[in-house]
VOBA-493761 format. One record per residue: residue number from 1; x, y, z of N, C-alpha, C in turn. Coordinates in pm, 1 decimal. Atoms other than C-alpha are relative to their C-alpha. Example, Ala and Ser with C-alpha at 12.3 -4.5 7.8 and 13.67 -1.06 7.14 Angstrom:
<pt><kolnu>1</kolnu><n_X>89.0</n_X><n_Y>-119.0</n_Y><n_Z>0.0</n_Z><ca_X>1230.0</ca_X><ca_Y>-450.0</ca_Y><ca_Z>780.0</ca_Z><c_X>90.0</c_X><c_Y>120.0</c_Y><c_Z>0.0</c_Z></pt>
<pt><kolnu>2</kolnu><n_X>-82.0</n_X><n_Y>-119.0</n_Y><n_Z>-6.0</n_Z><ca_X>1367.0</ca_X><ca_Y>-106.0</ca_Y><ca_Z>714.0</ca_Z><c_X>-77.0</c_X><c_Y>109.0</c_Y><c_Z>73.0</c_Z></pt>
//
This chain:
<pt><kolnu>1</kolnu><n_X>-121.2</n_X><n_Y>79.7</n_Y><n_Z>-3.0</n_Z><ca_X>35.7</ca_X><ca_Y>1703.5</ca_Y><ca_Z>-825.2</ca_Z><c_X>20.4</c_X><c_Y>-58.4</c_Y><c_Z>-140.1</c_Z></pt>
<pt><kolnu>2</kolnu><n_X>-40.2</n_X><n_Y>32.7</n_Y><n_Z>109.2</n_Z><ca_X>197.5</ca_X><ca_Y>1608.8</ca_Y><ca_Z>-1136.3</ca_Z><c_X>12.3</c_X><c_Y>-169.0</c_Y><c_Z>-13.8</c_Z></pt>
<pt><kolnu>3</kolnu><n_X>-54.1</n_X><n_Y>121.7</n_Y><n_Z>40.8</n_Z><ca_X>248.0</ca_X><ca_Y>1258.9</ca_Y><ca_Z>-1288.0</ca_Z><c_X>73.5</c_X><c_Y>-87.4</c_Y><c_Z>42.6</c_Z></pt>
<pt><kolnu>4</kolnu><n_X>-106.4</n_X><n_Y>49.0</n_Y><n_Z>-58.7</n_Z><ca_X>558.0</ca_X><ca_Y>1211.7</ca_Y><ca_Z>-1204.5</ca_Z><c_X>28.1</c_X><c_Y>16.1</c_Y><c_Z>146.1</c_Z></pt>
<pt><kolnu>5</kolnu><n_X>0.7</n_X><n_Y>33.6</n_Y><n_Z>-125.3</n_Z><ca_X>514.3</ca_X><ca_Y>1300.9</ca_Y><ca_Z>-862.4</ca_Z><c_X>-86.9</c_X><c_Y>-78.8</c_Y><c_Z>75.3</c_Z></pt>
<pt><kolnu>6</kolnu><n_X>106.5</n_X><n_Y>110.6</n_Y><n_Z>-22.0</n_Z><ca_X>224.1</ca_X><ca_Y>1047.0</ca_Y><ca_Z>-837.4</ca_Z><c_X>57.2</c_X><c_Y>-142.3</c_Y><c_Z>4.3</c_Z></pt>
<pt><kolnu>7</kolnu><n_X>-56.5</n_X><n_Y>52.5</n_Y><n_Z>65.1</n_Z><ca_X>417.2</ca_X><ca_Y>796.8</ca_Y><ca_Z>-991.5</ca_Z><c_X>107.3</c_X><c_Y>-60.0</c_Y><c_Z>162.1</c_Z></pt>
<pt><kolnu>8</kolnu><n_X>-120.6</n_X><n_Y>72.6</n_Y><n_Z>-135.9</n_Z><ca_X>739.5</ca_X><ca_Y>829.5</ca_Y><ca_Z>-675.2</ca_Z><c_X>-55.5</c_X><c_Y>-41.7</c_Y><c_Z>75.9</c_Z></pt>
<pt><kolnu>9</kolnu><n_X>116.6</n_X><n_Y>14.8</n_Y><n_Z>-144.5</n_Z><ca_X>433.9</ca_X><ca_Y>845.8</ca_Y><ca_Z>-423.5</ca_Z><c_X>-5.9</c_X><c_Y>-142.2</c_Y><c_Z>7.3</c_Z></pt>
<pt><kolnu>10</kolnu><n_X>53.7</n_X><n_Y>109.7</n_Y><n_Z>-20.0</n_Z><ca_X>313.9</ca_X><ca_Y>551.2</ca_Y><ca_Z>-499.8</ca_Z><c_X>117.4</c_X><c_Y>-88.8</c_Y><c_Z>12.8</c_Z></pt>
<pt><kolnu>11</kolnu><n_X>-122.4</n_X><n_Y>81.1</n_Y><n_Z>-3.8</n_Z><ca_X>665.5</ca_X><ca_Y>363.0</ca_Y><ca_Z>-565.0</ca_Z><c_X>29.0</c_X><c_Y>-50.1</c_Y><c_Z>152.7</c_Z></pt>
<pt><kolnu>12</kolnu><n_X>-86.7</n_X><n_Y>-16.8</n_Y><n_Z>-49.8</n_Z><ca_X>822.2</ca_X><ca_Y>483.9</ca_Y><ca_Z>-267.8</ca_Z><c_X>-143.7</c_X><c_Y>-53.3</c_Y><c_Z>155.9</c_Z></pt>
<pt><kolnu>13</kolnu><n_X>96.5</n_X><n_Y>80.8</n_Y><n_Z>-90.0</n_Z><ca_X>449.1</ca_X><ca_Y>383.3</ca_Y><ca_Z>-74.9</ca_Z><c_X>27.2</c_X><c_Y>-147.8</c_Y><c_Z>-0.1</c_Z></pt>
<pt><kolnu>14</kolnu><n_X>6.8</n_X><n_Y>131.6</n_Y><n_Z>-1.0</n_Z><ca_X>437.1</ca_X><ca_Y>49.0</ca_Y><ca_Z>-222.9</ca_Z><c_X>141.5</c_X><c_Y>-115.0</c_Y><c_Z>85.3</c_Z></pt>
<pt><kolnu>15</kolnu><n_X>-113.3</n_X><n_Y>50.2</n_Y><n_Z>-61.5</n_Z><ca_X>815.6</ca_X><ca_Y>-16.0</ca_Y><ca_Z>-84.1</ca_Z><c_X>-62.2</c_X><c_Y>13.0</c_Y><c_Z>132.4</c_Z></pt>
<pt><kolnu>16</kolnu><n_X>24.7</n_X><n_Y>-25.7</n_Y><n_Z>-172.5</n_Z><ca_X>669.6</ca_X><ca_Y>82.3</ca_Y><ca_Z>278.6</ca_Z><c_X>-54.6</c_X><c_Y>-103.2</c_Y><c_Z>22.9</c_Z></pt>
<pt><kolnu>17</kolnu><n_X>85.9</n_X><n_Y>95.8</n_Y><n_Z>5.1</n_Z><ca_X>357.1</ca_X><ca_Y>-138.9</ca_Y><ca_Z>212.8</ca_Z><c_X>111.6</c_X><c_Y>-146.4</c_Y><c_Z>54.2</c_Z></pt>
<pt><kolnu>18</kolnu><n_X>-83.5</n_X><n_Y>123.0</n_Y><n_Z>44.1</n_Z><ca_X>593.7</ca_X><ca_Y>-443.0</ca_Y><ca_Z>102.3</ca_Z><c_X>82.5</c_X><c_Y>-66.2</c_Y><c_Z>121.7</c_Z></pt>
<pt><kolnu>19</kolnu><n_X>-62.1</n_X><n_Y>-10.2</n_Y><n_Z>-128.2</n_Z><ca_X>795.4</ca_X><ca_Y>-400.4</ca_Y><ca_Z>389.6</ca_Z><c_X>12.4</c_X><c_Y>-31.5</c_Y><c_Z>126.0</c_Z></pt>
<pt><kolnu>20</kolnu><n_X>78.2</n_X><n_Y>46.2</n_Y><n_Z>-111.4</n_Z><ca_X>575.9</ca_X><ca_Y>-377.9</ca_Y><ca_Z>656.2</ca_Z><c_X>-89.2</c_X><c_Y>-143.6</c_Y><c_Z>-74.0</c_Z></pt>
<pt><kolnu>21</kolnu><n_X>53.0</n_X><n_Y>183.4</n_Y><n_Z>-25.5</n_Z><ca_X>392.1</ca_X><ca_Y>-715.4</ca_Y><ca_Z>548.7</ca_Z><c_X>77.6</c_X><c_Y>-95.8</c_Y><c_Z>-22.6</c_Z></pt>
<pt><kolnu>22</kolnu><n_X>-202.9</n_X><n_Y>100.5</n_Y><n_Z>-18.6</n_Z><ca_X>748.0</ca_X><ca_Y>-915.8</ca_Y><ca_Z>534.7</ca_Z><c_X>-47.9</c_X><c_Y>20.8</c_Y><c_Z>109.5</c_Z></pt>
<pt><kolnu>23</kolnu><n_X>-68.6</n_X><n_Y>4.2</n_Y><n_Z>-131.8</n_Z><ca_X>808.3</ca_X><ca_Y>-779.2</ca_Y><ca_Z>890.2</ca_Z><c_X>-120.6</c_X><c_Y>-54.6</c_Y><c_Z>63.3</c_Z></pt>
<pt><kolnu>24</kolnu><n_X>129.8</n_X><n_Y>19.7</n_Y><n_Z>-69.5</n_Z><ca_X>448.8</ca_X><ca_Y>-801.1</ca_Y><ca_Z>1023.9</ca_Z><c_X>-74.3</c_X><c_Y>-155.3</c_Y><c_Z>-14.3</c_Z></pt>
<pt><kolnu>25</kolnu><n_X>111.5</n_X><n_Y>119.9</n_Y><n_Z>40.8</n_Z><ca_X>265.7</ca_X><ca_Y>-1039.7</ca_Y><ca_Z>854.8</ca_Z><c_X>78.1</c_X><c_Y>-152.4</c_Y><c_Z>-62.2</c_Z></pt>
<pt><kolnu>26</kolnu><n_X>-70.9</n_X><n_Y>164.7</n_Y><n_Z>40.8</n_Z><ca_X>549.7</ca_X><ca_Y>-1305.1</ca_Y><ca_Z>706.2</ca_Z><c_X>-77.8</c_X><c_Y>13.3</c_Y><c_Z>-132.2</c_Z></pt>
<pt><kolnu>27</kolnu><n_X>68.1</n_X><n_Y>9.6</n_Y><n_Z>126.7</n_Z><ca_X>356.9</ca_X><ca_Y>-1196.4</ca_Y><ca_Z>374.2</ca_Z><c_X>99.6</c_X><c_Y>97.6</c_Y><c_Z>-138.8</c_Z></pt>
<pt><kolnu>28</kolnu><n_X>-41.7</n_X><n_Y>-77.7</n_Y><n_Z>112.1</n_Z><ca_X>575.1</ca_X><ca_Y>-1073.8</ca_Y><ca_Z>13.7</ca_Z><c_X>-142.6</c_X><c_Y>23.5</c_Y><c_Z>-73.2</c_Z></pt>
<pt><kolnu>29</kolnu><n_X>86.1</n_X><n_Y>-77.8</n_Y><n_Z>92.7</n_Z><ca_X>315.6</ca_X><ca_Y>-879.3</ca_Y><ca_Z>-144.5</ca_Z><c_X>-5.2</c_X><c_Y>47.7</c_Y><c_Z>-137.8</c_Z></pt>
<pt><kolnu>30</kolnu><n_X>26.6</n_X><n_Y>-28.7</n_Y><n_Z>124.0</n_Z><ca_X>215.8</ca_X><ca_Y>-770.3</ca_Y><ca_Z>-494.7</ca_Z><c_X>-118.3</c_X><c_Y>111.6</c_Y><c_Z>-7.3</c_Z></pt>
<pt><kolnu>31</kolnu><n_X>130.8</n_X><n_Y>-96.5</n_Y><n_Z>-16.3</n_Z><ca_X>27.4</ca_X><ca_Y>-457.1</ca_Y><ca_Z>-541.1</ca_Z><c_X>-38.2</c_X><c_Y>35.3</c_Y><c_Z>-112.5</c_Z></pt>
<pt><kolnu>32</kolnu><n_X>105.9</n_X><n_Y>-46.6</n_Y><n_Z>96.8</n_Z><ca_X>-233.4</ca_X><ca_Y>-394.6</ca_Y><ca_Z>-813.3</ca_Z><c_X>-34.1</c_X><c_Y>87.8</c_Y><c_Z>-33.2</c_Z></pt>
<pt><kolnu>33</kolnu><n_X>79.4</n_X><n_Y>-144.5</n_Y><n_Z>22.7</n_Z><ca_X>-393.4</ca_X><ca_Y>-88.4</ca_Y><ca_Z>-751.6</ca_Z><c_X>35.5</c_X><c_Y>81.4</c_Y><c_Z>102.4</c_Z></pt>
<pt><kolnu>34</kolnu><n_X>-39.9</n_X><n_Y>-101.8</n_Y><n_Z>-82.8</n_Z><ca_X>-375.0</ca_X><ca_Y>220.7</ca_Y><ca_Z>-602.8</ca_Z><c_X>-64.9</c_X><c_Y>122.5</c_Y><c_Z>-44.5</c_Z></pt>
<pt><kolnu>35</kolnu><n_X>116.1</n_X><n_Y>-147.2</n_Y><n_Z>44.2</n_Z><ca_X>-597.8</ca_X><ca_Y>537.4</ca_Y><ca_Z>-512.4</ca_Z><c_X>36.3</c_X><c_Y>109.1</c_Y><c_Z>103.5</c_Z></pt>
<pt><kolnu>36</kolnu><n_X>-56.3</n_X><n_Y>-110.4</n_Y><n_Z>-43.1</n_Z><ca_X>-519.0</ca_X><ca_Y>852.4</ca_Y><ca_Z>-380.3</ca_Z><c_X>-104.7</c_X><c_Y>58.2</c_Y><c_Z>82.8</c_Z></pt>
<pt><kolnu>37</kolnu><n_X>146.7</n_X><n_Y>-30.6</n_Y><n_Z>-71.0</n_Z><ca_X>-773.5</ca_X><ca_Y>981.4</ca_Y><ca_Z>-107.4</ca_Z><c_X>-6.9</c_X><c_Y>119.5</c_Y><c_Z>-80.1</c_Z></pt>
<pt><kolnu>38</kolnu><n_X>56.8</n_X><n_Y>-86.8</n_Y><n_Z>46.0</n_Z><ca_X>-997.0</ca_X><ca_Y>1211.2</ca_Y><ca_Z>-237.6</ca_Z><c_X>-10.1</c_X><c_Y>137.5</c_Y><c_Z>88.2</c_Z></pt>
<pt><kolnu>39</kolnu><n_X>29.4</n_X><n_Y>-72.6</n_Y><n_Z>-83.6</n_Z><ca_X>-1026.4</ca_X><ca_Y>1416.9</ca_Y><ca_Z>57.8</ca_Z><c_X>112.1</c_X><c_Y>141.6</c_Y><c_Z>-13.4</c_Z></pt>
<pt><kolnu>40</kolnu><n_X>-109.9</n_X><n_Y>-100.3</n_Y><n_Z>45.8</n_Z><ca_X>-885.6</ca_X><ca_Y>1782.2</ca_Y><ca_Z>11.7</ca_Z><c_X>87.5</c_X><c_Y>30.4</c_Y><c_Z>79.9</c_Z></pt>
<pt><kolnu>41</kolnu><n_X>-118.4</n_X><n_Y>35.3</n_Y><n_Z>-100.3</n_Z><ca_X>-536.4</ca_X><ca_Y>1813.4</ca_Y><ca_Z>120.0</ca_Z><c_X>51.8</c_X><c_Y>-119.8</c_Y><c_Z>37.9</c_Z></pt>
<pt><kolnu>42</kolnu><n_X>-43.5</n_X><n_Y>130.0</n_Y><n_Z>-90.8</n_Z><ca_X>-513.5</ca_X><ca_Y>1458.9</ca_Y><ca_Z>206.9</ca_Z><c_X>122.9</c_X><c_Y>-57.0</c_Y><c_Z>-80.0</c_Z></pt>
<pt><kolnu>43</kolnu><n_X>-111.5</n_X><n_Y>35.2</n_Y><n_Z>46.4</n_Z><ca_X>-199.8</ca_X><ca_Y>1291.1</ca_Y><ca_Z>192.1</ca_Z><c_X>60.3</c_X><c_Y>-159.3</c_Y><c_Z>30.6</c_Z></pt>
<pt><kolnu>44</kolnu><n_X>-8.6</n_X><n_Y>159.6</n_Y><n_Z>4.1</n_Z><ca_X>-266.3</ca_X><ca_Y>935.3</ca_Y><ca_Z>182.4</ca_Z><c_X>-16.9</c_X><c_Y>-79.7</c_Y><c_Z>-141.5</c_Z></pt>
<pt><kolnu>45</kolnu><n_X>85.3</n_X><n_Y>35.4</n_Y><n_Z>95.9</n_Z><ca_X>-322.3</ca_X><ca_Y>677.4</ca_Y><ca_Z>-94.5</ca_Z><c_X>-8.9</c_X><c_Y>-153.6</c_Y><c_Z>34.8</c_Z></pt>
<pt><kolnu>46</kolnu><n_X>46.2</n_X><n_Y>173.1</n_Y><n_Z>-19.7</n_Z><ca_X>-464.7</ca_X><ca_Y>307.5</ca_Y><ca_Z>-60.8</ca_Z><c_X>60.6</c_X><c_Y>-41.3</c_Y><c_Z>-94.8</c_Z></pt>
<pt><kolnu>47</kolnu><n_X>-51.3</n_X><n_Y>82.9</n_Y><n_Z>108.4</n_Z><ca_X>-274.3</ca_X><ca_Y>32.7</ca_Y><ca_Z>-200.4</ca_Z><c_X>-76.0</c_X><c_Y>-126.5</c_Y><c_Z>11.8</c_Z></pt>
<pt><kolnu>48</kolnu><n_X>92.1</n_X><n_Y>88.5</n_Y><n_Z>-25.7</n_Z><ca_X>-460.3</ca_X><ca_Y>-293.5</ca_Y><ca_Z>-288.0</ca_Z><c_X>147.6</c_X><c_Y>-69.7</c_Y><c_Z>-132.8</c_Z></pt>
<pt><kolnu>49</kolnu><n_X>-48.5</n_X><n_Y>119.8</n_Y><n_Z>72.2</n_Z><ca_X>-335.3</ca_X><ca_Y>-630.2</ca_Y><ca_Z>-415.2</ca_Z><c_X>-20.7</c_X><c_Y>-140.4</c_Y><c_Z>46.8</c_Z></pt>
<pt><kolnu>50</kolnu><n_X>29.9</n_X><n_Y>143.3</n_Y><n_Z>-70.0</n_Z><ca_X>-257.0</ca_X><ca_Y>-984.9</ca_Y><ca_Z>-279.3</ca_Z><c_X>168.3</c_X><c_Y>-21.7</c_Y><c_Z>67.5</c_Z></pt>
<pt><kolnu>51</kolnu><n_X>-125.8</n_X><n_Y>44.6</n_Y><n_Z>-54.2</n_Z><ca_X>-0.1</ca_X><ca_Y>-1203.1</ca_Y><ca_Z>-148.7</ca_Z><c_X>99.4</c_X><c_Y>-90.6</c_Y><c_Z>-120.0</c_Z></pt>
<pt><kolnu>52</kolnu><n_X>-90.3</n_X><n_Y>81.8</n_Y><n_Z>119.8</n_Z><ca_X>323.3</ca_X><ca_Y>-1338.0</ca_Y><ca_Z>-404.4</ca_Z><c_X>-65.3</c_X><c_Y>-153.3</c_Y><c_Z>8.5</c_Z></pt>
<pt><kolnu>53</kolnu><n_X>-14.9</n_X><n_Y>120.0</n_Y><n_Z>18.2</n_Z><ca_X>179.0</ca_X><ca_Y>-1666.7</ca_Y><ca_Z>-502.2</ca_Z><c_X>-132.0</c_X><c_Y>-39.9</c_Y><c_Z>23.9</c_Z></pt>
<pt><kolnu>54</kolnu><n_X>128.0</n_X><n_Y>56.5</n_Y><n_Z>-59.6</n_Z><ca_X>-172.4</ca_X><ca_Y>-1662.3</ca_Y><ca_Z>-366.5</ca_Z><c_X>-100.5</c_X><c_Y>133.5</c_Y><c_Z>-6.9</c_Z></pt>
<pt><kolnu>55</kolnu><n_X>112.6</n_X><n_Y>-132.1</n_Y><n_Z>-30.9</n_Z><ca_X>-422.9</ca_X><ca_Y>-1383.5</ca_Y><ca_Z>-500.7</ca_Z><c_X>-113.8</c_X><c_Y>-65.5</c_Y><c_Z>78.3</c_Z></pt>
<pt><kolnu>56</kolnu><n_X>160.7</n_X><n_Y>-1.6</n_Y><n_Z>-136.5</n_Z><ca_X>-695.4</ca_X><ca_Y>-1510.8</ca_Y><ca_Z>-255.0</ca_Z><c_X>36.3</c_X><c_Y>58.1</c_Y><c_Z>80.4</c_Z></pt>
<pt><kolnu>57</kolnu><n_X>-5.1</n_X><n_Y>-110.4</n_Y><n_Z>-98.2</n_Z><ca_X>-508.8</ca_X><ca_Y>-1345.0</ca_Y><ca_Z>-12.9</ca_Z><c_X>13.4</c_X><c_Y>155.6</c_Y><c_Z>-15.0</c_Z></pt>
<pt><kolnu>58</kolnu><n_X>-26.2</n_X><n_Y>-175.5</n_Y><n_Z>39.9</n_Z><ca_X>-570.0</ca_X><ca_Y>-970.7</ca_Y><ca_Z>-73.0</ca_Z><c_X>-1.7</c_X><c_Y>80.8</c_Y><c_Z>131.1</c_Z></pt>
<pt><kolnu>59</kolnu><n_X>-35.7</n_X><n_Y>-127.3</n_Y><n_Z>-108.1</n_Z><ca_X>-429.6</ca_X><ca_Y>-680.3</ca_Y><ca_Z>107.1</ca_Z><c_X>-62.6</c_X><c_Y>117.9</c_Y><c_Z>-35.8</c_Z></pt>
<pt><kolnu>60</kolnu><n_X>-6.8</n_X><n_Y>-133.2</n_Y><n_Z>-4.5</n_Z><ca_X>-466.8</ca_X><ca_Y>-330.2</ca_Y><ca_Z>153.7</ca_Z><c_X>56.6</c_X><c_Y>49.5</c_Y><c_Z>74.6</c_Z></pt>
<pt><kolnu>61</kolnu><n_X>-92.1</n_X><n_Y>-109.5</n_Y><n_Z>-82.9</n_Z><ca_X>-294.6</ca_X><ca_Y>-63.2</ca_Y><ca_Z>289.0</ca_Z><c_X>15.3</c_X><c_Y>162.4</c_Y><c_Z>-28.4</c_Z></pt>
<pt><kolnu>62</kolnu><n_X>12.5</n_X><n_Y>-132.5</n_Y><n_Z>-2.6</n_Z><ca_X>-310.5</ca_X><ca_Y>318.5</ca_Y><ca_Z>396.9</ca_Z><c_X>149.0</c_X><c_Y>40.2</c_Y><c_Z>16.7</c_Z></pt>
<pt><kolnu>63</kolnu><n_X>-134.4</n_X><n_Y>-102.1</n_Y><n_Z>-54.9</n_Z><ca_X>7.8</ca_X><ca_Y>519.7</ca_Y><ca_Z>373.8</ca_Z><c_X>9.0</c_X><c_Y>75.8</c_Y><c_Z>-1.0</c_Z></pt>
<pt><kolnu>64</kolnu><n_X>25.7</n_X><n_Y>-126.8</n_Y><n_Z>-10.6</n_Z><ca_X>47.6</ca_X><ca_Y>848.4</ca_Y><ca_Z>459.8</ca_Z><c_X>142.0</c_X><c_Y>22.3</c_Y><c_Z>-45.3</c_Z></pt>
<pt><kolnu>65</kolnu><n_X>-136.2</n_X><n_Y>-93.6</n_Y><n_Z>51.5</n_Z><ca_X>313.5</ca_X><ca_Y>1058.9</ca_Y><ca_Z>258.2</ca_Z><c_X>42.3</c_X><c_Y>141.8</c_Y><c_Z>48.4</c_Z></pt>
<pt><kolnu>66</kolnu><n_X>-83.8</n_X><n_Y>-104.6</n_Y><n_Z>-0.7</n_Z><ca_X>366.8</ca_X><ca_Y>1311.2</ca_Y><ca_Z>401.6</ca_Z><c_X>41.2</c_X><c_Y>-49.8</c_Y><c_Z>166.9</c_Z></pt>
<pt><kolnu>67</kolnu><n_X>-53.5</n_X><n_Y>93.0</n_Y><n_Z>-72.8</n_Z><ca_X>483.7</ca_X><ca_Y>1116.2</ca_Y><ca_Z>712.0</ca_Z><c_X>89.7</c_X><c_Y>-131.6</c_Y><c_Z>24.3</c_Z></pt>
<pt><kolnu>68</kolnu><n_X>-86.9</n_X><n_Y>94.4</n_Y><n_Z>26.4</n_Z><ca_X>767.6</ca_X><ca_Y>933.4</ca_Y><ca_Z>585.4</ca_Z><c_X>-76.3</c_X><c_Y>-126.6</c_Y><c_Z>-57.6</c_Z></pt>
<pt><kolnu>69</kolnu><n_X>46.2</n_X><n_Y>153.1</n_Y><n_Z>-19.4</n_Z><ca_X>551.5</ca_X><ca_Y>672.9</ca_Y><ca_Z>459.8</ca_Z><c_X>3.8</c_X><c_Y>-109.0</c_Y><c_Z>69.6</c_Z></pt>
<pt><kolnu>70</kolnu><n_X>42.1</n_X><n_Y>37.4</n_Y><n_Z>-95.5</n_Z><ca_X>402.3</ca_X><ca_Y>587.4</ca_Y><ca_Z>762.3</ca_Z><c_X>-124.7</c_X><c_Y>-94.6</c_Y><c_Z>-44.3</c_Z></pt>
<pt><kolnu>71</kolnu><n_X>150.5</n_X><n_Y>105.9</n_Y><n_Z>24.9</n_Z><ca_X>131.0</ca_X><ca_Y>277.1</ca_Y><ca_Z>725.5</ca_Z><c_X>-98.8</c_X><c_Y>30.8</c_Y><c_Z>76.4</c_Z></pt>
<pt><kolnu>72</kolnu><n_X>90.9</n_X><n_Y>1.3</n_Y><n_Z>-106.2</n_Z><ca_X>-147.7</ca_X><ca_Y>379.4</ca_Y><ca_Z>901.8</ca_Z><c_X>-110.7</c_X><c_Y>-109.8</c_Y><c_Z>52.5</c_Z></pt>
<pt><kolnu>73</kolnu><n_X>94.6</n_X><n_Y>156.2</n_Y><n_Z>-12.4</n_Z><ca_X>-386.2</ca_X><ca_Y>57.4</ca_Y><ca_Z>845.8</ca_Z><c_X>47.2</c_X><c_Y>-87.6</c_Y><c_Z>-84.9</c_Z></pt>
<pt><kolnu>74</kolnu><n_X>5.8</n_X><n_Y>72.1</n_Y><n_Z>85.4</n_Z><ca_X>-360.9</ca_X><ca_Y>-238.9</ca_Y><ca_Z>709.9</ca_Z><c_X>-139.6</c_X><c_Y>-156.5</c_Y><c_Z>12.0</c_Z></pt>
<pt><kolnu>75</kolnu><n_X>102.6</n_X><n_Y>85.9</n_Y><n_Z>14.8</n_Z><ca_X>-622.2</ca_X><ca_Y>-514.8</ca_Y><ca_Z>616.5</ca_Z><c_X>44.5</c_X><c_Y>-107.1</c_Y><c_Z>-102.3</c_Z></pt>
<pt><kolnu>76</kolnu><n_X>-72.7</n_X><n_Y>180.4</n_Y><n_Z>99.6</n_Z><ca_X>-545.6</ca_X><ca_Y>-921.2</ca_Y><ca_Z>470.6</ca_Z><c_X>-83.8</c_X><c_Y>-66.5</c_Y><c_Z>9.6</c_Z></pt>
<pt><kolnu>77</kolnu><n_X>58.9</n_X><n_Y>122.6</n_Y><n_Z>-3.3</n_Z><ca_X>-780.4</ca_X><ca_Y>-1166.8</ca_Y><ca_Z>386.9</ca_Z><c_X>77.2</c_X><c_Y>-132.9</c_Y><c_Z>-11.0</c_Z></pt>
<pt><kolnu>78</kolnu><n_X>-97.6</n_X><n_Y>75.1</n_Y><n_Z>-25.0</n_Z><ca_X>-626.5</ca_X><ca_Y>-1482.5</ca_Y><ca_Z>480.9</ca_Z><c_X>-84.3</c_X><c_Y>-146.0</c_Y><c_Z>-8.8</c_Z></pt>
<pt><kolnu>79</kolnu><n_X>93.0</n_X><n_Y>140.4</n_Y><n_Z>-22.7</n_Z><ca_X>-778.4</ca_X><ca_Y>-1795.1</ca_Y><ca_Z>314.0</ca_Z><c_X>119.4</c_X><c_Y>-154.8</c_Y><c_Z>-26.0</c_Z></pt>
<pt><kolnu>80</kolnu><n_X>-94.5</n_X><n_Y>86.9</n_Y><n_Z>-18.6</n_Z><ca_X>-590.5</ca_X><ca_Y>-2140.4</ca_Y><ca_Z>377.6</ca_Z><c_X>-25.3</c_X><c_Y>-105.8</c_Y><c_Z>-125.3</c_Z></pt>
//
């Protein structure tokens, strides 16, 4: 996969991400990082970050691309 198609993946993930933790969680997000499963063929990539305003709370999140960017998990540490 090229660059630039790494590049929309992740964009057009991180909008899904973002999305779903507004609707779900009541959380605007900020994402940091991002890794592409290793697994051959696979068509997911983990996004990691926190919450706008509060990196103690860090997220993650699985999205699968080739499933409309479908979320498959997500995980929030949630310190008060």
């Amino acid at each position: 996969m090229s660059q630039k198609e790494e590049e929309e993946i992740v964009q057009k993930a991180t909008h899904s991400a973002r999305a779903y933790f507004i609707e779900e969680v009541g959380w605007d997000v900020v994402i940091t990082e991002h890794e592409f499963t290793d697994r051959e063929n696979g068509t997911e990539v983990f996004l990691y970050g926190h919450q706008e305003g509060n990196k103690k709370n860090r997220i993650h999140a699985m999205v699968d691309f080739s499933k409309d960017y479908e979320i498959g998990a997500i995980g929030y540490d949630s310190s008060k």
